[in-house]
GUBAMAR-166208 format. One record per residue (C-alpha): residue in three letters; y, z, x. Coordinates in steps of 0.05 Angstrom, whole numbers, plus 5000, padded with zeros to 4 digits. Each point is the difference from the previous one (the first is absolute). Layout:
<mardos>
MARDO code   py   pz   px
MARDO  ALA    Y    Z    X
...
</mardos>
This chain:
<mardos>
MARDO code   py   pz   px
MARDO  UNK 4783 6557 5371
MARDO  UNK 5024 4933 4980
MARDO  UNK 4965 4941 4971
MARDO  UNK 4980 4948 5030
MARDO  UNK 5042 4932 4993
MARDO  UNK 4958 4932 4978
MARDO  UNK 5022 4921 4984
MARDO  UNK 4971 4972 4937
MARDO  UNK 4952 4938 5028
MARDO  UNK 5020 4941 4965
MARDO  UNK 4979 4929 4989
MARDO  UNK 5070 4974 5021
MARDO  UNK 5000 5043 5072
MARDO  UNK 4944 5046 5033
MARDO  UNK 4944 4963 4955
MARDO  UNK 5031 4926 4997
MARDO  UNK 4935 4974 5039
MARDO  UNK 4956 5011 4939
MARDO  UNK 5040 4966 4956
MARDO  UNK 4982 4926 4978
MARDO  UNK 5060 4942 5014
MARDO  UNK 5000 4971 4929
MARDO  UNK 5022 4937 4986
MARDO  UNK 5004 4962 4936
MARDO  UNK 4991 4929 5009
MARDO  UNK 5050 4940 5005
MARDO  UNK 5055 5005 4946
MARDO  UNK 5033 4942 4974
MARDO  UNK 5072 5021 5015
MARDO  UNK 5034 4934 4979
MARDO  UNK 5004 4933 4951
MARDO  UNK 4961 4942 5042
MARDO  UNK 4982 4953 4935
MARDO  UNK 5034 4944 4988
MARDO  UNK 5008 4969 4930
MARDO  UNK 5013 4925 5032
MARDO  UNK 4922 4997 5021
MARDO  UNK 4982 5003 4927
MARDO  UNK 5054 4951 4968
MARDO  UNK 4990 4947 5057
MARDO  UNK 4917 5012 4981
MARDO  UNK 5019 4984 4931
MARDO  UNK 5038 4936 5011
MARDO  UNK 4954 4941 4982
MARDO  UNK 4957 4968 5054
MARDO  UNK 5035 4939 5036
MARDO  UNK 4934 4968 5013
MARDO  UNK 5000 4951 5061
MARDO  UNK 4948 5002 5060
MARDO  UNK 5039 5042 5052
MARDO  UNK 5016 4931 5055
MARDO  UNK 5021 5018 5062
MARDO  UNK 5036 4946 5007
MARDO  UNK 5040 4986 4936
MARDO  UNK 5000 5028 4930
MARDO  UNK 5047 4965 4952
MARDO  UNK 5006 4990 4917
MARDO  UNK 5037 4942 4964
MARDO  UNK 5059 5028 4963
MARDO  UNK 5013 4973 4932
MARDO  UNK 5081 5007 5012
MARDO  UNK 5031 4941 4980
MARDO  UNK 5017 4973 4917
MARDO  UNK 4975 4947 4978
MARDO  UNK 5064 4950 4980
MARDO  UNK 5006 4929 4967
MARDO  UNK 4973 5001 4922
MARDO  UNK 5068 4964 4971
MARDO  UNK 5009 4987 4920
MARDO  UNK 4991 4914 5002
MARDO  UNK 5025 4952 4943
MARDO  UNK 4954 4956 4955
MARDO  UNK 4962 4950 5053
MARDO  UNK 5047 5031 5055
MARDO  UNK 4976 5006 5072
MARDO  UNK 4956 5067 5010
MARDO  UNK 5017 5050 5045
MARDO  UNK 4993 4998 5071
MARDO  UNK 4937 5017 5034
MARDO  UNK 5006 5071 5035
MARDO  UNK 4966 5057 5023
MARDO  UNK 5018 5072 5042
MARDO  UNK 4950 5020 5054
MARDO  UNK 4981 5055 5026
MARDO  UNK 5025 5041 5058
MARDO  UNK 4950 5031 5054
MARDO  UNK 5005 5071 5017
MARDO  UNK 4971 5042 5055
MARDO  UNK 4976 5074 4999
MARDO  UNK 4979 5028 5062
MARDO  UNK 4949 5069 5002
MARDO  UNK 5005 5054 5041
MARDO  UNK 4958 5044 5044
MARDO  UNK 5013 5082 4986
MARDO  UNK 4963 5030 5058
MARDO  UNK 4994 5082 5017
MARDO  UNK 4965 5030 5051
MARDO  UNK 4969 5068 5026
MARDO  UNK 4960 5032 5051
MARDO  UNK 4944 5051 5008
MARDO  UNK 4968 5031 5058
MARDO  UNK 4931 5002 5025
MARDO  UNK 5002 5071 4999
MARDO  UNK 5016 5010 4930
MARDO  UNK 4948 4944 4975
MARDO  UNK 4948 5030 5032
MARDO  UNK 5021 5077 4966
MARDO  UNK 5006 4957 4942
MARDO  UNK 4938 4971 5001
MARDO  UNK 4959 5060 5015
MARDO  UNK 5040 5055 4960
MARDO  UNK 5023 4960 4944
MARDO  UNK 5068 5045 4979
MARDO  UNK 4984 5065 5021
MARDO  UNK 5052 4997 5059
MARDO  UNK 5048 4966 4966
MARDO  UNK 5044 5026 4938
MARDO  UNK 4999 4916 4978
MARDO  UNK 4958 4948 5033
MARDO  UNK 5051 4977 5049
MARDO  UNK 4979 4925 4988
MARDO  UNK 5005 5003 4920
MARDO  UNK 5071 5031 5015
MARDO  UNK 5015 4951 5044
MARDO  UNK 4982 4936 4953
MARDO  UNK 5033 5027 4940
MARDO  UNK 5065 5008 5043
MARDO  UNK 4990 4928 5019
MARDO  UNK 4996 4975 4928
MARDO  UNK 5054 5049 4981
MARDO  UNK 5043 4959 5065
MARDO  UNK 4981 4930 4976
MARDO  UNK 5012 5021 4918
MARDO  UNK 5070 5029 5025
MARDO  UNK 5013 4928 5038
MARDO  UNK 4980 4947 4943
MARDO  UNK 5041 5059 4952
MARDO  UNK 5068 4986 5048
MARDO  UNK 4981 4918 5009
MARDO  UNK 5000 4997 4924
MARDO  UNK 5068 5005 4999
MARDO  UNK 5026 4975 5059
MARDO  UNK 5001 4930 5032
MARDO  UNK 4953 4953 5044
MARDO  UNK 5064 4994 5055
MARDO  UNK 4962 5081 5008
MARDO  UNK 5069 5027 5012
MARDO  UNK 5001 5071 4989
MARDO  UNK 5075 5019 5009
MARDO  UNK 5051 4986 5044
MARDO  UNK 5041 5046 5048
MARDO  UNK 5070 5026 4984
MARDO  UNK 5020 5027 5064
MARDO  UNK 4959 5029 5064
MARDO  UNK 5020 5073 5027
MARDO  UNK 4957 5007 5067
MARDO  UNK 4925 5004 4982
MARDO  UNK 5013 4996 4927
MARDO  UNK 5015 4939 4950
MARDO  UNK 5034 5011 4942
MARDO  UNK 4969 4954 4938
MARDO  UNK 5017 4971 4943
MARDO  UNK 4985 4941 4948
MARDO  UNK 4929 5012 4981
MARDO  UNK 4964 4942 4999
MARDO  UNK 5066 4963 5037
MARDO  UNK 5024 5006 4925
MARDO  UNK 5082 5014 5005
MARDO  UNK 5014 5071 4979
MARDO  UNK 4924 5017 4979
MARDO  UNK 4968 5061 5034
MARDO  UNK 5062 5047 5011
MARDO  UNK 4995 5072 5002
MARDO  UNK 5029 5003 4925
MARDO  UNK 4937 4967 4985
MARDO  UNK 4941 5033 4970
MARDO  UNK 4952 4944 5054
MARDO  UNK 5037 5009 5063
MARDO  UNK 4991 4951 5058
MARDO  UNK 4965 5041 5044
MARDO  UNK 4947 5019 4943
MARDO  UNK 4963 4947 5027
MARDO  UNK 4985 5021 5064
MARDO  UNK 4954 5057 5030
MARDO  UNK 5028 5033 5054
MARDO  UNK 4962 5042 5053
MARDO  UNK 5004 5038 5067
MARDO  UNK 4923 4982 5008
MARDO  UNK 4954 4937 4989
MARDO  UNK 5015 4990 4921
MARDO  UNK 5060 4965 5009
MARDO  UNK 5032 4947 4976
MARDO  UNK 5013 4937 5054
MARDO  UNK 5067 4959 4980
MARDO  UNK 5025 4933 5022
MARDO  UNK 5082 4992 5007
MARDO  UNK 5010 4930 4998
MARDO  UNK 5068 4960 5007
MARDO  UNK 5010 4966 4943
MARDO  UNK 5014 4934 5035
MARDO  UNK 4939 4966 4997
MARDO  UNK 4976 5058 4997
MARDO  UNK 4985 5026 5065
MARDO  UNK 4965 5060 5027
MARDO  UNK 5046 5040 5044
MARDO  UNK 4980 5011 5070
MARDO  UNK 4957 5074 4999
MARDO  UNK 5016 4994 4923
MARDO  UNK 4923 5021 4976
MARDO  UNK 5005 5079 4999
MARDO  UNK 4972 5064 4953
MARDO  UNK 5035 5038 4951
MARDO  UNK 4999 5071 5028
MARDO  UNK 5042 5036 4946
MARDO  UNK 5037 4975 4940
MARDO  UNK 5066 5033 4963
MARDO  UNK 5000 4978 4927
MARDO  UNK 5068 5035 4988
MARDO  UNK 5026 4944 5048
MARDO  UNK 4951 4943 5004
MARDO  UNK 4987 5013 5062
MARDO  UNK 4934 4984 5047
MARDO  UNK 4991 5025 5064
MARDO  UNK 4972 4956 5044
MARDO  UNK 5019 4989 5069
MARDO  UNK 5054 4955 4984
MARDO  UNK 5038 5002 5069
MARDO  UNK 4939 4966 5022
MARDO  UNK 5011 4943 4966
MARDO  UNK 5040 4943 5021
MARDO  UNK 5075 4993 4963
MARDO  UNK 4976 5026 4928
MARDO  UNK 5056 4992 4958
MARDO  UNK 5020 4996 4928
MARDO  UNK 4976 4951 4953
MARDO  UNK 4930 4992 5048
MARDO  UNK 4937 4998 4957
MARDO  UNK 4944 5048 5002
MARDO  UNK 4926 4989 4984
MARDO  UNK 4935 5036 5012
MARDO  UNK 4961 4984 5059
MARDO  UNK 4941 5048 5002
MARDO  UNK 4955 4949 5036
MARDO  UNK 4967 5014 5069
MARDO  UNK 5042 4944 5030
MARDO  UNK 5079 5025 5004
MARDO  UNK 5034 4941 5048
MARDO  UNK 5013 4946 4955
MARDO  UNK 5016 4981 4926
MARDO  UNK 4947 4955 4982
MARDO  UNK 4947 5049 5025
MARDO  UNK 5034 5067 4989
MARDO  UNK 5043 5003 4943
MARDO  UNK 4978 4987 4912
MARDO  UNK 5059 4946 5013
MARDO  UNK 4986 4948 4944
MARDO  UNK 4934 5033 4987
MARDO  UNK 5013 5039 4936
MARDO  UNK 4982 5000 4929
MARDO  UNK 5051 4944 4957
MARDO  UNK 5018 5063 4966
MARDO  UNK 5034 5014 4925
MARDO  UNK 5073 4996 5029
MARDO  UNK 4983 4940 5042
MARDO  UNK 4961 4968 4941
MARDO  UNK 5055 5013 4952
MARDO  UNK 5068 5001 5049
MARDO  UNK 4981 4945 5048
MARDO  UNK 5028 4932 4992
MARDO  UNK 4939 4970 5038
MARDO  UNK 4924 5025 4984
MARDO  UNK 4936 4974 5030
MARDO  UNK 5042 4936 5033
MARDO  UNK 5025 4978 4933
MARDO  UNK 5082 5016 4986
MARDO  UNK 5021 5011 4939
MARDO  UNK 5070 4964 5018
MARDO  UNK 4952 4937 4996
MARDO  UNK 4960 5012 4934
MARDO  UNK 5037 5048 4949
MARDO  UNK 4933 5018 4961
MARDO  UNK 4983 5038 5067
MARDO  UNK 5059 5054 4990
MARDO  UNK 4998 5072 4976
MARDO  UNK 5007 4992 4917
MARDO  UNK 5055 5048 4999
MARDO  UNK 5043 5042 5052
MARDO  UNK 5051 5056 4986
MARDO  UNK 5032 5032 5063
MARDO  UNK 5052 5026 4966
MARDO  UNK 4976 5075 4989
MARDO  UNK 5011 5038 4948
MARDO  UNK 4955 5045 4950
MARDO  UNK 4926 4960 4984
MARDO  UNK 4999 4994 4928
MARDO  UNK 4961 4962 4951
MARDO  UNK 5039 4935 4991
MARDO  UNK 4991 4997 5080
MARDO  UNK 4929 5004 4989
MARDO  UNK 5001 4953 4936
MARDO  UNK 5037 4947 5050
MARDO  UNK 4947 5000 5040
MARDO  UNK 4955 4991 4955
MARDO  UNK 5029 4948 4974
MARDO  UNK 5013 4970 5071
MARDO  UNK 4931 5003 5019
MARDO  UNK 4976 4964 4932
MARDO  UNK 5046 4943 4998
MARDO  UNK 5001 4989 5078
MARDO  UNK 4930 5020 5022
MARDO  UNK 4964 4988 4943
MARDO  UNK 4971 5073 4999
MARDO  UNK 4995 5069 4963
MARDO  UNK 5036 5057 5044
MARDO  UNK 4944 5046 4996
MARDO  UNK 5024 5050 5068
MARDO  UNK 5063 5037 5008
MARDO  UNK 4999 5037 5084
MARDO  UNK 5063 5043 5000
MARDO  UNK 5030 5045 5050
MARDO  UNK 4989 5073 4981
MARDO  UNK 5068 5009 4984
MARDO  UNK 5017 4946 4962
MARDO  UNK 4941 5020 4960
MARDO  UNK 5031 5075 4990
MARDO  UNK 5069 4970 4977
MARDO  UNK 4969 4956 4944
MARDO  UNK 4965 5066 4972
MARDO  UNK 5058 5044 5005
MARDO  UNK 5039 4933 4953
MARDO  UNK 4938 5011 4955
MARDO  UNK 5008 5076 5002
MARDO  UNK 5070 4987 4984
MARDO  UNK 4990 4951 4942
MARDO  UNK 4937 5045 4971
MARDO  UNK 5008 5038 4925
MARDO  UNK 4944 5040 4980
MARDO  UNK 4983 5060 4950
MARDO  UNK 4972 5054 5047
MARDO  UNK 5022 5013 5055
MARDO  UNK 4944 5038 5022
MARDO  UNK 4946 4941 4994
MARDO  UNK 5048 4954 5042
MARDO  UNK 4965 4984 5063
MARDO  UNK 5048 5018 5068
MARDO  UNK 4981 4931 5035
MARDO  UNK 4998 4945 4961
MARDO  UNK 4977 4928 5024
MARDO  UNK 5033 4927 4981
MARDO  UNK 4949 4960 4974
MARDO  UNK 5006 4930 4985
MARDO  UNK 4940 4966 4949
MARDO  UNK 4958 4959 5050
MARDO  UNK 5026 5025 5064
MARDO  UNK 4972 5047 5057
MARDO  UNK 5048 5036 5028
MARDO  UNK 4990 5012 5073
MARDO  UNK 5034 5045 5063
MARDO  UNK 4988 5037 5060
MARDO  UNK 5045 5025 5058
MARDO  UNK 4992 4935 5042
MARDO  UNK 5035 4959 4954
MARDO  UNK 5075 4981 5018
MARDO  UNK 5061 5040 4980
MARDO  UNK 5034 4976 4937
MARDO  UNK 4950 4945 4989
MARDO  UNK 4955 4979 4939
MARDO  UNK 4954 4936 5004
MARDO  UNK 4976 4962 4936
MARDO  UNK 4946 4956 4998
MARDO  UNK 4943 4966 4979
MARDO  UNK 4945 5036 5042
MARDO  UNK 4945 4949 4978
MARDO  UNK 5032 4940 5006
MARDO  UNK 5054 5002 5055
MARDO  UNK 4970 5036 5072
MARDO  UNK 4937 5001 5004
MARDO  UNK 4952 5039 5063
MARDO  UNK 4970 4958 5060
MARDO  UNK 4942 5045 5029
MARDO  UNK 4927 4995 5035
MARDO  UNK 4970 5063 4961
MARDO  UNK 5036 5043 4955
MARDO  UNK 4985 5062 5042
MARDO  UNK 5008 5021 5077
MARDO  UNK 4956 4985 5045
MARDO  UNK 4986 5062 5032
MARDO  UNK 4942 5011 5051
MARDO  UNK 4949 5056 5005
MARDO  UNK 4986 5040 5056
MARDO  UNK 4949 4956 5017
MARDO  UNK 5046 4937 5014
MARDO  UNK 5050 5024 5048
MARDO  UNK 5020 4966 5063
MARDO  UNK 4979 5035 5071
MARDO  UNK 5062 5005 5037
MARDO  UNK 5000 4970 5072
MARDO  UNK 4991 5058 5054
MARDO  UNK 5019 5058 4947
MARDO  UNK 4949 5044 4964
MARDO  UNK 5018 4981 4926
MARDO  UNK 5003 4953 4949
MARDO  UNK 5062 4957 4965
MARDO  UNK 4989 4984 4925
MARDO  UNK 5034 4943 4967
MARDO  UNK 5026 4994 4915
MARDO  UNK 5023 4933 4983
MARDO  UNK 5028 4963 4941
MARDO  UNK 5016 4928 4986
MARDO  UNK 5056 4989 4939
MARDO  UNK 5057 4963 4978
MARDO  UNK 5054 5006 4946
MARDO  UNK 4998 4927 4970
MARDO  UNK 5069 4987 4961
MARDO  UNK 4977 4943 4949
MARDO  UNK 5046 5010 4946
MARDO  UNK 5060 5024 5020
MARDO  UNK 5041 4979 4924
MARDO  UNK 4956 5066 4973
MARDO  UNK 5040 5051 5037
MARDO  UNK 5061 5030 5002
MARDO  UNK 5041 5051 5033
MARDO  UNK 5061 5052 4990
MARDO  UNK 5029 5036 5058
MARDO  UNK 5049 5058 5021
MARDO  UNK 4986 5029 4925
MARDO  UNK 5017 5074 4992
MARDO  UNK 4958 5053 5016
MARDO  UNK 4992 5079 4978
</mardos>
């Protein structure tokens, strides 16, 4: 007689309904900090009462002139004195929001986390400071015109970018900080919102507020609707225009309502109203765009620059990543030693009295010198966020849930623009 034939009951099939769905929590799958948030909290305090209607500071710009060698009982020199020139810094308003529904604030409230794997509203603010972090970490560079890039060509519902920061030839794809680095792109509500403005004027194109719905970084390319808009073409500007109002340019758009940034600081003939064409004290000490390898008599240039034209110590070297990589590999070149075994594999340049500095935001082939105490200084109403607690949200008109609000007030305020200096288009490994 035969056997009898059986299954073995498993967990995975006949038994699967005894099994527990196991989940282990919210992984951190990603880099969200940004190193900017720190160096522009350790920039000394530009301390002013935050007017709404008109901050300025008296530049010292101008030499003094007129001490002349006399004779014996000759006439003495001629009365004379420089004044000084008024310049304006103007703060800005960083503002993120978020949204939680009744439902889950009263679970919340009653069950604390036991339905949830993180409390949905902790999540939700420390992706909000993470958001505002990321945008002071891109304004720190960039420039208070808030011009993000600026189209290369347009292929249906995609535009094509280039010139990061509407800097010529900075943000290609050869670059380690691509144009569309910038951006978040997303089929769903975490999306960026851009602005495509013509650059006469500018202008906001008609339909020319839209969301990034994908992004291509082996191209530069955003996704966005494009065909939508109105005649983009190349050469137009683009900006960020995440604001509830998207019809016009004033309302909509970060148009002229960014940070004065290190390249417009340090690159910009005019900064906070005053031009340096005018008054030659308020120039960059030194400028090399010639490329190259950074070495140390670039560095000792600068130094000197900043010390006979500022008046300062250059204390803070920010360097792309891989300019920073080539000067090590000339040290590794350069290095003799007795054991090869006790040699370390990465070495680091190190200068006596300077902190070197870098993260992936800053520019391609870029390294910026300066005086960090005594040429920009931070504008801003508390040093931290203001973030709400669950308490302090707004009810939202005829829908069951709550909008929460973070806001920060700062300012980049340029007041010695002699102690910095600049190289660009340096090598890179």
């Amino acid at each position: 007689m035969a056997a009898a034939t059986y299954s073995i009951e498993t967990g995975s099939s006949t038994m699967v309904e005894l099994g527990r769905k196991a989940q282990a929590g919210v992984m951190k799958a990603g880099q969200f900090m940004t190193e900017e948030w720190g160096w522009l909290q350790n920039l000394k305090n530009f301390n002013v009462a935050l007017s709404q209607r008109e901050i300025t500071f008296e530049a010292d710009v101008n030499d003094g002139t007129g001490a002349t060698f006399i004779p014996e009982g000759g006439k003495e020199a001629r009365p004379s004195s420089p004044s000084a020139e008024t310049a304006t810094v103007t703060f800005q308003l960083l503002n993120k929001r978020w949204t939680v529904s009744r439902t889950t604030q009263l679970i919340s409230g009653a069950q604390s986390s036991r339905a949830y794997l993180e409390n949905q509203f902790k999540f939700q603010a420390r992706k909000a400071t993470e958001s505002i972090h990321a945008a002071l970490g891109e304004g720190f560079y960039g420039f208070s015109s808030g011009t993000k890039a600026k189209i290369s060509s347009v292929s249906t519902d995609d535009l094509i970018l280039k010139d990061l920061y509407g800097v010529s030839g900075l943000g290609a794809t050869t670059d380690s900080r691509q144009v569309v680095d910038q951006f978040v792109a997303s089929s769903g509500q975490n999306a960026d919102y851009i602005a495509v403005l013509n650059p006469s004027g500018p202008a906001l194109r008609t339909s020319g507020i839209v969301a990034i719905t994908a992004k291509t970084r082996s191209t530069n390319t955003i996704t966005c609707g494009a065909s939508g808009i109105t005649s983009p073409t190349a050469d137009d500007l683009i900006v960020l225009a995440n604001s509830l109002e998207n019809t016009t340019m004033a309302g909509g758009t970060e148009q002229s309502l960014q940070l004065v940034g290190i390249l417009d600081g340090m690159t910009s003939t005019s900064v906070h109203s005053l031009s340096g064409s005018n008054f030659e004290k308020w120039n960059t000490g030194y400028s090399d765009t010639t490329g190259g390898r950074f070495t140390g008599i670039k560095l000792m240039k600068s130094k000197d620059a900043i010390q006979n034209y500022g008046g300062g110590t250059a204390n803070c070297v920010i360097w792309a990543q891989g300019v920073k990589n080539d000067v090590v590999a000339q040290l590794q070149a350069g290095l003799r030693f007795s054991d090869a075994y006790g040699m370390e594999m990465d070495g680091a340049a190190k200068s006596k009295g300077i902190a070197f500095k870098t993260s992936r935001r800053v520019p391609d082939g870029y390294v910026f010198v300066l005086d960090d105490k005594n040429s920009v200084r931070k504008l801003m109403l508390a040093p931290q966020l203001d973030l709400p607690n669950q308490a302090e949200g707004d009810k939202l008109q005829d829908d069951s849930g709550h909008v929460y609000s973070a806001d920060f007030i700062c300012a980049m305020a340029w007041c010695n623009r002699s102690n910095t200096a600049y190289f660009s288009g340096l090598t890179q490994q």
